[in-house]
mmCIF file of the C-alpha atoms, coordinates in Angstrom:
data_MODEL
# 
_entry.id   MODEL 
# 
loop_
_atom_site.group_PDB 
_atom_site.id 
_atom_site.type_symbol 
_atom_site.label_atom_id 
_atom_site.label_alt_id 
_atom_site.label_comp_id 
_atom_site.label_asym_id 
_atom_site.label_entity_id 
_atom_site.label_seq_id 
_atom_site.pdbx_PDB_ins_code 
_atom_site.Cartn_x 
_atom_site.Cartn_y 
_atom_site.Cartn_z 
_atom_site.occupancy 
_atom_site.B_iso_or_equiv 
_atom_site.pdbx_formal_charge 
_atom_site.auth_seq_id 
_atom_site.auth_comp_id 
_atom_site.auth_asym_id 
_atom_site.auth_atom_id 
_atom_site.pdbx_PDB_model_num 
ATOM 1  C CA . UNK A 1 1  ? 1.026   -13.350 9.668   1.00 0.00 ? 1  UNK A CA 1 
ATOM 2  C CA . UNK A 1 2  ? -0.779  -10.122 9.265   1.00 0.00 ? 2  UNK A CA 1 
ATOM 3  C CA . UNK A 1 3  ? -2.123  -9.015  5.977   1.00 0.00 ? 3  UNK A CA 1 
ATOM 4  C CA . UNK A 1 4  ? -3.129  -5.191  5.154   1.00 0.00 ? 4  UNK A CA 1 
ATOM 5  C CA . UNK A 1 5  ? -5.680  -5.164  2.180   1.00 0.00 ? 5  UNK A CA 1 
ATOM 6  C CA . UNK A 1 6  ? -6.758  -1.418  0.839   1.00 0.00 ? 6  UNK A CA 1 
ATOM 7  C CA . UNK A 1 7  ? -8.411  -0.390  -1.681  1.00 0.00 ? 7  UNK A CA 1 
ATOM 8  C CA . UNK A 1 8  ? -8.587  3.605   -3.272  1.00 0.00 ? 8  UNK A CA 1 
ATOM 9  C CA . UNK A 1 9  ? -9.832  5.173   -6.324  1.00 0.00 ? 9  UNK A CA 1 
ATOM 10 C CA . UNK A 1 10 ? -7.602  7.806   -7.665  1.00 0.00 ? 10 UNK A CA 1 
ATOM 11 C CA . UNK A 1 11 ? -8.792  10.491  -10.624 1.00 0.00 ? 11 UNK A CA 1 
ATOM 12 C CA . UNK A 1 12 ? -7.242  9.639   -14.079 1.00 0.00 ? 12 UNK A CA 1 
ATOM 13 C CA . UNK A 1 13 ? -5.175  12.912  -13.952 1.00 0.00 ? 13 UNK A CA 1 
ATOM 14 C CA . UNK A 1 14 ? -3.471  11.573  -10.607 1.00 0.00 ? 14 UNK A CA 1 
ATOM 15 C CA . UNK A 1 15 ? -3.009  7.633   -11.904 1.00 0.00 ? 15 UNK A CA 1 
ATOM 16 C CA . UNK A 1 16 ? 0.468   8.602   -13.681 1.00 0.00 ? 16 UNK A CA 1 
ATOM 17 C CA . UNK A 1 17 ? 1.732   9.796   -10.178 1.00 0.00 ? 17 UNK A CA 1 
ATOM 18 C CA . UNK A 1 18 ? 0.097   7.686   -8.019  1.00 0.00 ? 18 UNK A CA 1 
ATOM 19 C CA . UNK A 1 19 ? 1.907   5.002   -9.975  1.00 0.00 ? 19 UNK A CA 1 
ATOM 20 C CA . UNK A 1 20 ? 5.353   6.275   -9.476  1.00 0.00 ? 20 UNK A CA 1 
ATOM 21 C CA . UNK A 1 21 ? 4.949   6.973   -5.677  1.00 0.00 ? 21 UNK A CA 1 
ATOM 22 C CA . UNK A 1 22 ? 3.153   3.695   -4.941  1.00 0.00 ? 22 UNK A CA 1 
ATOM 23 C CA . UNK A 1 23 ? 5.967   1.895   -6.924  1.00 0.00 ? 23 UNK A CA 1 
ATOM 24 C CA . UNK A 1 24 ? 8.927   3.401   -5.174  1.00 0.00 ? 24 UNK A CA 1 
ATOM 25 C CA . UNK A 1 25 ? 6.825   2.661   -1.599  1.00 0.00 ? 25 UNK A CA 1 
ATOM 26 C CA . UNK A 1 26 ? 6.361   -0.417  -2.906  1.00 0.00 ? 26 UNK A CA 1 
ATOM 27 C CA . UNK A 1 27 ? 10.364  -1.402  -3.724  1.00 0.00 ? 27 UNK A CA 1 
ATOM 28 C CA . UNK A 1 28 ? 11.625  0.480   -0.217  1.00 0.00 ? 28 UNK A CA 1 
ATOM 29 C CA . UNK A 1 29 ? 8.474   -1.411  1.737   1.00 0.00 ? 29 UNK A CA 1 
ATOM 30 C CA . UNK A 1 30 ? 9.400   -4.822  -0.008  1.00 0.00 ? 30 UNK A CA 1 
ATOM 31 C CA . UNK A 1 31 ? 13.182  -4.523  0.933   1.00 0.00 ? 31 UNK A CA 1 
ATOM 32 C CA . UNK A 1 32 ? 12.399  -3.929  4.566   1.00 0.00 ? 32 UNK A CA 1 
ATOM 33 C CA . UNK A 1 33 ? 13.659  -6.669  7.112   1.00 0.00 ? 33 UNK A CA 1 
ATOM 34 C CA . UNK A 1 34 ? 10.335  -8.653  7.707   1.00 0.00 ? 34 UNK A CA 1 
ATOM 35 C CA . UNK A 1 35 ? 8.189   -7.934  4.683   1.00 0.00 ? 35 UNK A CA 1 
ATOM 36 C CA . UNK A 1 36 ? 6.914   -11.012 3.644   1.00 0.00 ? 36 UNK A CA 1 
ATOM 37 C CA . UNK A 1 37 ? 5.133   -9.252  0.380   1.00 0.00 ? 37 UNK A CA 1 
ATOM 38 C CA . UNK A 1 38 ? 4.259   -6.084  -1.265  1.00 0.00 ? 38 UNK A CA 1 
ATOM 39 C CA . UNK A 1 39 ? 2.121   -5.552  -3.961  1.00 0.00 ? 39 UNK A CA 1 
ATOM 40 C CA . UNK A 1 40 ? 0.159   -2.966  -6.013  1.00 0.00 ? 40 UNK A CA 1 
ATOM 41 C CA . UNK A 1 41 ? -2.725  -4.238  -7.813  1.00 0.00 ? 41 UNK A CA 1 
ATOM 42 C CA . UNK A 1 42 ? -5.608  -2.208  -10.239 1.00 0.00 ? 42 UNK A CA 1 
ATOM 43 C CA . UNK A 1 43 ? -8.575  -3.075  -11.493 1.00 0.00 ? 43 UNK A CA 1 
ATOM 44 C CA . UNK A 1 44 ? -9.164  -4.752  -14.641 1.00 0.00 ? 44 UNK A CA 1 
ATOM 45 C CA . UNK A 1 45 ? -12.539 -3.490  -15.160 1.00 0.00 ? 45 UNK A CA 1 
ATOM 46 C CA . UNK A 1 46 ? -11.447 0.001   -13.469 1.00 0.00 ? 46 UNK A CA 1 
ATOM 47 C CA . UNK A 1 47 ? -8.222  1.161   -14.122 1.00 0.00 ? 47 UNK A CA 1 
ATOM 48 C CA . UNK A 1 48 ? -8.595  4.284   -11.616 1.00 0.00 ? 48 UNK A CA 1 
ATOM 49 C CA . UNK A 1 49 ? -9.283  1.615   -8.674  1.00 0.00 ? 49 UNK A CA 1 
ATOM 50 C CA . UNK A 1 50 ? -5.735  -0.259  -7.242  1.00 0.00 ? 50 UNK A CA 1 
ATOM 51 C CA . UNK A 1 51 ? -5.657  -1.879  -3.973  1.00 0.00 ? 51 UNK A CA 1 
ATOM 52 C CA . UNK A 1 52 ? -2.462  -2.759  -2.023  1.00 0.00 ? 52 UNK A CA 1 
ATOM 53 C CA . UNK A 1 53 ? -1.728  -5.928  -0.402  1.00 0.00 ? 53 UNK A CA 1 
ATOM 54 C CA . UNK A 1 54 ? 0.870   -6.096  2.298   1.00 0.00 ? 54 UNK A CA 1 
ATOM 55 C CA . UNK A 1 55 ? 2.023   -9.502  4.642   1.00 0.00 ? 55 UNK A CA 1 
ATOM 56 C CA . UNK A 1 56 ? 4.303   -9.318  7.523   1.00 0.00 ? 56 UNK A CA 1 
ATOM 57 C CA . UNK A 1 57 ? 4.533   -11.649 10.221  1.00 0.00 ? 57 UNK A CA 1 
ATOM 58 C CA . UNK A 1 58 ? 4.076   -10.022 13.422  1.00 0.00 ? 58 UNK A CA 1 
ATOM 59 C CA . UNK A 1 59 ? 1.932   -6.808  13.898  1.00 0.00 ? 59 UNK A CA 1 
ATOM 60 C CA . UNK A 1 60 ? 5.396   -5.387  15.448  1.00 0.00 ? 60 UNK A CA 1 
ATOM 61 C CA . UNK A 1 61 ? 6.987   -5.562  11.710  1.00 0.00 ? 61 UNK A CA 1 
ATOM 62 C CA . UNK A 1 62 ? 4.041   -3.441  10.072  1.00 0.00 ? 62 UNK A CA 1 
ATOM 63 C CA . UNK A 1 63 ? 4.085   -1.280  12.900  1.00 0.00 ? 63 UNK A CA 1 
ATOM 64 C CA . UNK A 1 64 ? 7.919   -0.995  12.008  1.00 0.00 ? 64 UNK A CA 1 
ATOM 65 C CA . UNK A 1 65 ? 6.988   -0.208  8.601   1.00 0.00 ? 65 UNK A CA 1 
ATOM 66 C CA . UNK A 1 66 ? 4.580   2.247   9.062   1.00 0.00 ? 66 UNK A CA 1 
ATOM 67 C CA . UNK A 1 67 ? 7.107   4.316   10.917  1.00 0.00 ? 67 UNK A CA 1 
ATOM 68 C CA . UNK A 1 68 ? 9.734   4.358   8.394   1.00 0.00 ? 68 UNK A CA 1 
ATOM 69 C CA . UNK A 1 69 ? 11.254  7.544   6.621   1.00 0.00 ? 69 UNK A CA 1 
ATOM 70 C CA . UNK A 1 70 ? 9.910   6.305   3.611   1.00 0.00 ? 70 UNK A CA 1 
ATOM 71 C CA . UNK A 1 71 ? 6.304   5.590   4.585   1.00 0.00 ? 71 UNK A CA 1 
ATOM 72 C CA . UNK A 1 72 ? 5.881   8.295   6.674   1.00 0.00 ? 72 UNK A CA 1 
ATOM 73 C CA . UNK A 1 73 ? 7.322   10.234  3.423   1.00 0.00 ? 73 UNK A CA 1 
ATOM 74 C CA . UNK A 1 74 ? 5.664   8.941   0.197   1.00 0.00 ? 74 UNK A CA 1 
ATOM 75 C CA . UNK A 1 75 ? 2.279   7.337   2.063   1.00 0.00 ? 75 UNK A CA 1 
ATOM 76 C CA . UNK A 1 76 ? 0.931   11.144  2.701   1.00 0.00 ? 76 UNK A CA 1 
ATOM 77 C CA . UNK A 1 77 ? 1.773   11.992  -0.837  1.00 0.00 ? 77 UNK A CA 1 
ATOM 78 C CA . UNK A 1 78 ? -0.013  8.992   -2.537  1.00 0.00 ? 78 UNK A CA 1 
ATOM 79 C CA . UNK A 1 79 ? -2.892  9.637   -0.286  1.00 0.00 ? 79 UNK A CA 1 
ATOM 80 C CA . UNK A 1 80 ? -2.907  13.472  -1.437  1.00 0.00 ? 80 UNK A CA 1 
ATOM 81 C CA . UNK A 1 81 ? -3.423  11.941  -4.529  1.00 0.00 ? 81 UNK A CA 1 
ATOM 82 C CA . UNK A 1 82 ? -6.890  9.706   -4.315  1.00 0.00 ? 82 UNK A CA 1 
ATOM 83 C CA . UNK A 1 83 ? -10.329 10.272  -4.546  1.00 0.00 ? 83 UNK A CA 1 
ATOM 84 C CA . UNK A 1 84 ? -12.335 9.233   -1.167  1.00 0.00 ? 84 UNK A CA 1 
ATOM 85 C CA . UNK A 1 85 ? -11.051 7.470   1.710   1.00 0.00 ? 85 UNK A CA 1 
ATOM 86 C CA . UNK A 1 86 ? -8.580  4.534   1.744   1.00 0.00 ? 86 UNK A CA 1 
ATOM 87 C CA . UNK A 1 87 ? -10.591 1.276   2.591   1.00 0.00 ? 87 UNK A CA 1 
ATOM 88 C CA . UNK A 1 88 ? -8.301  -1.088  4.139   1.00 0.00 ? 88 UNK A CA 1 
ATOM 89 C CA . UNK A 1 89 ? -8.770  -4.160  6.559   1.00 0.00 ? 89 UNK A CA 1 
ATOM 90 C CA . UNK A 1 90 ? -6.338  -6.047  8.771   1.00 0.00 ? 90 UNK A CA 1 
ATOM 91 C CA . UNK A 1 91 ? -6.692  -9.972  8.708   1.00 0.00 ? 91 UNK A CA 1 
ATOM 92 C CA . UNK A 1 92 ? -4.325  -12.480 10.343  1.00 0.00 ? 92 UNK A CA 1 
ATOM 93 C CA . UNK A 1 93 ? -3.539  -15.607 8.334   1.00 0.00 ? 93 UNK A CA 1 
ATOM 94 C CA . UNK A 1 94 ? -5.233  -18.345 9.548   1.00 0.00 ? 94 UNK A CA 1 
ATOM 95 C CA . UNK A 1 95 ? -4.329  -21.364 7.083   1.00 0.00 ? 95 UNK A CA 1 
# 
């Protein structure tokens, strides 16, 4: 199982937006043959930091993901939309 963990900071004037396209990525992602989870997540103590956590279980299925309309669509826009770089790993489930 491979599991995509990335973190951004996005500018309070952007969070509104960022919201909406990260939620409708989210839905189409999480509906995808393979997805084994899809989430958004922010910050508790900073409410312009969210991170995303994805799971599939081969790297074929995220790679299968990635090059969907609707990633290659609505990723560039929520990107367009931070502050920074996106910090993201790549981990494989071990237990």
């Amino acid at each position: 199982m491979q599991v995509i963990y990335a973190t951004v900071h996005v500018k309070d004037e952007n969070k509104t937006e960022f919201v909406r396209i990260m939620t409708e990525l989210v839905t189409k992602s999480a509906a995808e043959p393979g997805c084994a989870g899809y989430n958004l997540l922010q910050r508790e103590d900073d409410p312009n930091e969210f991170a995303f956590v994805e799971f599939w279980p081969t790297e074929e299925a995220h790679t299968a993901h990635c090059d969907t309309e609707h990633f290659q669509t609505l990723f560039p826009q929520a990107c367009a939309l931070i502050e920074g770089e996106v910090e993201g790993i790549i981990s494989n489930v071990l237990v």
